[in-house]
NURO-760894 format. One record per residue (C-alpha): x, z, y; residue in one letter. Coordinates in pm, 1 decimal. Example, Ala and Ser with C-alpha at 12.3 -4.5 7.8 and 13.67 -1.06 7.14 Angstrom:
<recs>
+----------+----------+----------+------+
:        x :        z :        y : resn :
+----------+----------+----------+------+
:   1230.0 :    780.0 :   -450.0 :    a :
:   1367.0 :    714.0 :   -106.0 :    s :
+----------+----------+----------+------+
</recs>
This chain:
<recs>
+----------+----------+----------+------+
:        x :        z :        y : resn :
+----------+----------+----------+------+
:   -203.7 :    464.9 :   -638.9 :    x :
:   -493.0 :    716.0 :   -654.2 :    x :
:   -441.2 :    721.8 :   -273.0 :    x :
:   -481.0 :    355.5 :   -235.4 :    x :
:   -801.1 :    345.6 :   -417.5 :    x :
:   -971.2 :    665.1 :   -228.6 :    x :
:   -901.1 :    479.2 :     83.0 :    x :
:  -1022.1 :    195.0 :    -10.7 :    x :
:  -1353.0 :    371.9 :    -69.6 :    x :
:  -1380.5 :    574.5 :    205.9 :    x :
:  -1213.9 :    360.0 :    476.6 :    x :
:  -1232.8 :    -13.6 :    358.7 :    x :
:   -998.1 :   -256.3 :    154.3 :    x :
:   -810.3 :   -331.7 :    434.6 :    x :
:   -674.3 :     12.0 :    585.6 :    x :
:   -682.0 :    144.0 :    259.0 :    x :
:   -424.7 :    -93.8 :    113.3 :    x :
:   -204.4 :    -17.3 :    428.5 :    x :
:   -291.0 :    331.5 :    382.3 :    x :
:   -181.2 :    310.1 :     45.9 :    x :
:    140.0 :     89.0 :    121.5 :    x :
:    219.7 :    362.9 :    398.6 :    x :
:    236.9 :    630.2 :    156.4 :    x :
:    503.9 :    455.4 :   -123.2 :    x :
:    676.9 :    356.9 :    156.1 :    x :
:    722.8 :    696.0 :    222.3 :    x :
:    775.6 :    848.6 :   -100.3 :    x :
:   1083.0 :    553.5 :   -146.7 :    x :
:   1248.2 :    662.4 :    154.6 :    x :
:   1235.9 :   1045.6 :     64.0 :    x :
:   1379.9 :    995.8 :   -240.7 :    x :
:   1659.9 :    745.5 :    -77.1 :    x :
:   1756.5 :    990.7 :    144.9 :    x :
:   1833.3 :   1302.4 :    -78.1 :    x :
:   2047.9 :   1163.1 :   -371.7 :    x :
:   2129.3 :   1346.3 :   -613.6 :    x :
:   2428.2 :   1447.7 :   -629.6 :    x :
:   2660.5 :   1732.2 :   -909.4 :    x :
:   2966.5 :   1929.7 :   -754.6 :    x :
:   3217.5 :   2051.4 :  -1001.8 :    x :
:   3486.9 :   2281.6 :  -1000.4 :    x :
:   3807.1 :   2175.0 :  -1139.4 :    x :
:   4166.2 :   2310.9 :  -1144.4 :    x :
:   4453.7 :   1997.1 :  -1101.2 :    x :
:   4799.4 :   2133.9 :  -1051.8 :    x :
:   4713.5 :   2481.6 :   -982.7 :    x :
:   4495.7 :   2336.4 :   -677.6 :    x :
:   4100.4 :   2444.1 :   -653.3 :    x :
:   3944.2 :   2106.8 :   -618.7 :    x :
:   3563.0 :   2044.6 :   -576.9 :    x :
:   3455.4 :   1693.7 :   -750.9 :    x :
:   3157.0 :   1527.3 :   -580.0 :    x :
:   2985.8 :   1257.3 :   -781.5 :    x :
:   2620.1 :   1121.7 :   -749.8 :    x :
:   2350.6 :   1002.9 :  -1021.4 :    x :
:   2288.9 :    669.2 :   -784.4 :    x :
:   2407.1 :    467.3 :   -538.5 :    x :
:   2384.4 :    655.4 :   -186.4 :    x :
:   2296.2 :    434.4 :     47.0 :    x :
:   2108.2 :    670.5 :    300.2 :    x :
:   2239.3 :   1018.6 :    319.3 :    x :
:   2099.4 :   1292.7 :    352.7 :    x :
:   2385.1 :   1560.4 :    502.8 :    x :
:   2177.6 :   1862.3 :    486.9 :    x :
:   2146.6 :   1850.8 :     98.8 :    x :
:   2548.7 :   1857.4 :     78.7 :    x :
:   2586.4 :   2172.6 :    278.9 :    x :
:   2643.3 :   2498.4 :     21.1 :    x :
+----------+----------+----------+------+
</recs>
């Protein structure tokens, strides 16, 4: 928001508002593409098992988070 409105001042209403547009688009994609995600450890029938399970719904993924 504070982007938005220093554009707006220093470039015009118009490009700032895309300026500012442009930049939450960009901060919803980052954080669409890197879920977050918890990997457990468990034990089931003597077999090491590793549980993968995210926080929200993954809909673009990110593959180089998962790599440990």
């Amino acid at each position: 928001m504070a982007v938005t409105f220093i554009a707006c001042l220093g470039i015009g209403l118009d490009y700032g508002m895309l300026m500012g547009i442009g930049v939450n688009l960009m901060f919803i994609l980052y954080n669409a593409a890197r879920p977050k995600v918890r990997v457990r450890n468990m034990t089931v029938s003597l077999l090491l098992v590793k549980y993968i399970y995210g926080w929200r719904f993954v809909r673009f993924s990110g593959t180089i988070d998962y790599n440990e």
